[in-house]
Kinemage of the C-alpha trace (Angstrom):
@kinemage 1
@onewidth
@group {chain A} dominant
@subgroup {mainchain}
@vectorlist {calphas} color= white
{ca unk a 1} P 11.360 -125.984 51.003
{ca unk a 2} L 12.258 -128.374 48.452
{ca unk a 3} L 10.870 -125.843 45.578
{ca unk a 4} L 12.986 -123.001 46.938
{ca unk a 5} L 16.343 -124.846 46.625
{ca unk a 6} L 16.999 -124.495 43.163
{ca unk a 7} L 15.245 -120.962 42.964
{ca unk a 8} L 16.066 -119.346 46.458
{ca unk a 9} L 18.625 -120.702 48.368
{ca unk a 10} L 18.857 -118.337 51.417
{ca unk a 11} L 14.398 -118.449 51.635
{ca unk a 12} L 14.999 -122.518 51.672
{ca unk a 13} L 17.366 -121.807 54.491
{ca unk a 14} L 15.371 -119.130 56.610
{ca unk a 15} L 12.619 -121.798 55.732
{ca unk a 16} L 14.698 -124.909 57.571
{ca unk a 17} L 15.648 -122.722 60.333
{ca unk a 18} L 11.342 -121.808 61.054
{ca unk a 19} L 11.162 -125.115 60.419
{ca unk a 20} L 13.122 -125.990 63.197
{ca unk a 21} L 11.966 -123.515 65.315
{ca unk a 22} L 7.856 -124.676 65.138
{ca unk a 23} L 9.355 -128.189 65.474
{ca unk a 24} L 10.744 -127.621 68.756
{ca unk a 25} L 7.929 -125.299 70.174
{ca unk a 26} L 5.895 -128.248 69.303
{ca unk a 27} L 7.664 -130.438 71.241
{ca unk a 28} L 8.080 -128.157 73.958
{ca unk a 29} L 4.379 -127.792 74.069
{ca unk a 30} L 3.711 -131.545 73.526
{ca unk a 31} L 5.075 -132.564 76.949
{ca unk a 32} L 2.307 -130.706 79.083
{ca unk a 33} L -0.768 -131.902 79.038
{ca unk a 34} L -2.156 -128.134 79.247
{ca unk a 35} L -0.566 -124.827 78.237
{ca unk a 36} L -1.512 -121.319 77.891
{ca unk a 37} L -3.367 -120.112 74.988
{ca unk a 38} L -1.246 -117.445 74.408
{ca unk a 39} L 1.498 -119.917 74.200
{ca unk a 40} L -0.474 -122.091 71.864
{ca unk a 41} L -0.402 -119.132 69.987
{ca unk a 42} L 2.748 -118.464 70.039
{ca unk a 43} L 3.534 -121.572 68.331
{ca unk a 44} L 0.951 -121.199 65.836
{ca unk a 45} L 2.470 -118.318 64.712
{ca unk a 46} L 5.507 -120.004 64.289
{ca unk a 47} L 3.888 -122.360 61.906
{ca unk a 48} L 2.228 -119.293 59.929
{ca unk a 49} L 5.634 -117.643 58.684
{ca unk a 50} L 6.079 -121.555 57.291
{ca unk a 51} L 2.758 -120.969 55.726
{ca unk a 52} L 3.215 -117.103 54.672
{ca unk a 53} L 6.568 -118.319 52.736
{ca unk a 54} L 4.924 -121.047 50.916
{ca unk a 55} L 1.157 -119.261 49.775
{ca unk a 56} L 2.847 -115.302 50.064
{ca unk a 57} L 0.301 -113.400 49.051
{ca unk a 58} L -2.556 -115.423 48.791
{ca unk a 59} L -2.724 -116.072 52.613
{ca unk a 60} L -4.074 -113.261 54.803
{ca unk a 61} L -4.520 -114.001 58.612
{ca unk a 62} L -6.537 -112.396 61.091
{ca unk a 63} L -6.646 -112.932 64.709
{ca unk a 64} L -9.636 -111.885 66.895
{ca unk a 65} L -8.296 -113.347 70.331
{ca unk a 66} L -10.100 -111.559 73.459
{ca unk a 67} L -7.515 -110.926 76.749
{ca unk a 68} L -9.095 -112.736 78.804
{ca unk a 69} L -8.454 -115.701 76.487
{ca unk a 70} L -5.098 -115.699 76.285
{ca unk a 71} L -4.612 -116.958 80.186
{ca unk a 72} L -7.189 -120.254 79.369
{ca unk a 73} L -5.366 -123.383 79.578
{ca unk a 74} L -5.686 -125.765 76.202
{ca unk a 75} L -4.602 -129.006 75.040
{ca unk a 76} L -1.040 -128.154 73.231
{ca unk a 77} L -1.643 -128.141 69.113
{ca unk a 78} L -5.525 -127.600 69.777
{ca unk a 79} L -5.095 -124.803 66.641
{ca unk a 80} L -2.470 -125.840 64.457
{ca unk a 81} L -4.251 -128.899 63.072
{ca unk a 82} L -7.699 -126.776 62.569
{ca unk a 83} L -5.421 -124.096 60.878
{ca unk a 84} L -3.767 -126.613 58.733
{ca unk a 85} L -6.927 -128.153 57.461
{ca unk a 86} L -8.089 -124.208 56.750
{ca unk a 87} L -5.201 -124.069 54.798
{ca unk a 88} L -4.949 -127.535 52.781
{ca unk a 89} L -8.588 -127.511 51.964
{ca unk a 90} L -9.472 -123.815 51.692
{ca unk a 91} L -6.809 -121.463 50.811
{ca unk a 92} L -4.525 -123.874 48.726
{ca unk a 93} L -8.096 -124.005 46.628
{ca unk a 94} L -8.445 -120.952 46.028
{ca unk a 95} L -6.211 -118.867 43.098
{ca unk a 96} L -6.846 -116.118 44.677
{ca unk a 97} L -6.117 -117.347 47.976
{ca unk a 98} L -8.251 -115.798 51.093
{ca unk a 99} L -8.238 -114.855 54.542
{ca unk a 100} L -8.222 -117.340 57.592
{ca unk a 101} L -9.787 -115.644 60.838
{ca unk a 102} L -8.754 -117.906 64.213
{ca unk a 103} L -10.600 -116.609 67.278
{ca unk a 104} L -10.427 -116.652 70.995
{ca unk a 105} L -13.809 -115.675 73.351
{ca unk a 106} L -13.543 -116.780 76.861
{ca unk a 107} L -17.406 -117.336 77.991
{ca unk a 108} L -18.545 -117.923 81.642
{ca unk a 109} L -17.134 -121.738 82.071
{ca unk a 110} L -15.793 -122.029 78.570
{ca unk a 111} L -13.488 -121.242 75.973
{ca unk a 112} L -14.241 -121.032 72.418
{ca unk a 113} L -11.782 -121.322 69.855
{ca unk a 114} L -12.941 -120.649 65.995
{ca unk a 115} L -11.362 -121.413 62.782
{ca unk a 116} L -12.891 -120.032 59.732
{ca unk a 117} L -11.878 -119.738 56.462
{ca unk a 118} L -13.159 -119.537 52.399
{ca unk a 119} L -13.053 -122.830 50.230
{ca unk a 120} L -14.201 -123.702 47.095
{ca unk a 121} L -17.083 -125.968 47.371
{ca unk a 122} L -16.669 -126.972 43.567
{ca unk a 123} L -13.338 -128.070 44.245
{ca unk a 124} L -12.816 -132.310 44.657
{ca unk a 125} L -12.171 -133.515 48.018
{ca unk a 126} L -9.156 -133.411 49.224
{ca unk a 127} L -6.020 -135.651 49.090
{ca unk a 128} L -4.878 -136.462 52.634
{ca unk a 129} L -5.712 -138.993 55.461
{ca unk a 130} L -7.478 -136.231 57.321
{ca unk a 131} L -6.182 -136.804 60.241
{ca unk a 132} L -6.064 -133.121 62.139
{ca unk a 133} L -9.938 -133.146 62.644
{ca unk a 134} L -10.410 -136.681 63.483
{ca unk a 135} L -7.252 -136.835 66.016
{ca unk a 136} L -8.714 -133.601 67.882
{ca unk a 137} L -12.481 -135.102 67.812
{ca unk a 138} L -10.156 -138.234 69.582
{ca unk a 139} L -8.224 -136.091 71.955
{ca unk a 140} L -10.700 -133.957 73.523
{ca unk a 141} L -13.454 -136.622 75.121
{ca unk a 142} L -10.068 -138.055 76.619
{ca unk a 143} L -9.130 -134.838 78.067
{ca unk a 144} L -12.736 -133.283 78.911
{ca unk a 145} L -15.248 -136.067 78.669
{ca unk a 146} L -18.389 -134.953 76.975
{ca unk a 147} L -17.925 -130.915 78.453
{ca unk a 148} L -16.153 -130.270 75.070
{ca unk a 149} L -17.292 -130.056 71.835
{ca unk a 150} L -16.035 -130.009 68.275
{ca unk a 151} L -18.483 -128.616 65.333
{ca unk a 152} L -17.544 -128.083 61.706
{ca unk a 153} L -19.816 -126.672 59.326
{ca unk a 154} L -19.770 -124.903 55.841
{ca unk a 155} L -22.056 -122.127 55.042
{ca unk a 156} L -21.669 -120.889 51.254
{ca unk a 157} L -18.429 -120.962 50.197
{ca unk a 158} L -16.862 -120.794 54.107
{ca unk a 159} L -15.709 -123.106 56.326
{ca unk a 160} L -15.780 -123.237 60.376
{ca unk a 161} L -14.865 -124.788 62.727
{ca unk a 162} L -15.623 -124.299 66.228
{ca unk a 163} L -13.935 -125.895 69.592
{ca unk a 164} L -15.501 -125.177 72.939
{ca unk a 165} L -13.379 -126.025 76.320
{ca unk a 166} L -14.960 -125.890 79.626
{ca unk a 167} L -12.706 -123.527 81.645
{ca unk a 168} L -13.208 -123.698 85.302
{ca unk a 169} L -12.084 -120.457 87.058
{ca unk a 170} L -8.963 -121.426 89.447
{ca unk a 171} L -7.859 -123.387 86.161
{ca unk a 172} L -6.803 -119.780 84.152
{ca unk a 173} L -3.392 -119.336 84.187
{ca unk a 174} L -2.158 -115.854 85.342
């Protein structure tokens, strides 16, 4: 924002005002302890126009979300943090930019969320207190014990990550 106030005006303005708007979705999310994952998404596409302003573009998005996903309760931010990292340690990388994929399968009993995305591993490690992937290895034992898992890996010159949720049935939302 603070780049497009001497240069763009009005975009530094429609940039406050998505601001605001992911800001309060957040909080709205952050008071229930599970919400819909087509409301999670929702709000992560909230914080993508953010993103779409700042990398134009060099940031591509693609969504491969099944229907039957969308109805699977989550822990609120589960995908904003992964999609962050994606985009601090990948795309921001990259002067070309890339494509970030975030998927969606519901399974029998689970729910698997994927973030994957292109890095450079030449590039030096990252500024930051890396805090998205640690706090969401933190929050999910607390919420599902040992029934959900977090993997990260890096094949080449992409990076995934993968959460899996145990879903039972009467928990999907309708």
């Amino acid at each position: 924002i603070s780049s497009l106030i001497t240069t763009d005006a009005r975009g530094a303005r429609q940039m406050c005002v998505q601001l605001g708007d992911f800001l309060r979705a957040s909080l709205r999310l952050g008071t229930r302890s599970t919400v819909a994952l087509s409301e999670e998404l929702e709000a992560l596409e909230l914080y993508l126009l953010l993103e779409r302003t700042r990398f134009g573009g060099r940031l591509a998005i693609e969504l491969e979300i099944d229907d039957p996903s969308r109805g699977c309760p989550v822990p609120p931010l589960v995908l904003q943090p992964l999609v962050e990292n994606a985009l601090k340690h990948g795309i921001s990388n990259l002067l070309e930019g890339g494509t970030v994929r975030i998927g969606a399968r519901r399974l029998p009993g689970r729910l698997r969320l994927e973030v994957v995305n292109p890095f450079d591993p030449q590039a030096a490690a990252g500024r930051g207190s890396g805090m998205g992937l640690s706090t969401l290895r933190q929050r999910l034992p607390r919420r599902y014990g040992q029934a959900a898992r977090l993997r990260t890996g890096a094949d080449g010159a992409t990076f995934s990550v993968e959460v899996t949720l145990p879903i039972q049935e009467q928990e999907q939302s309708r």
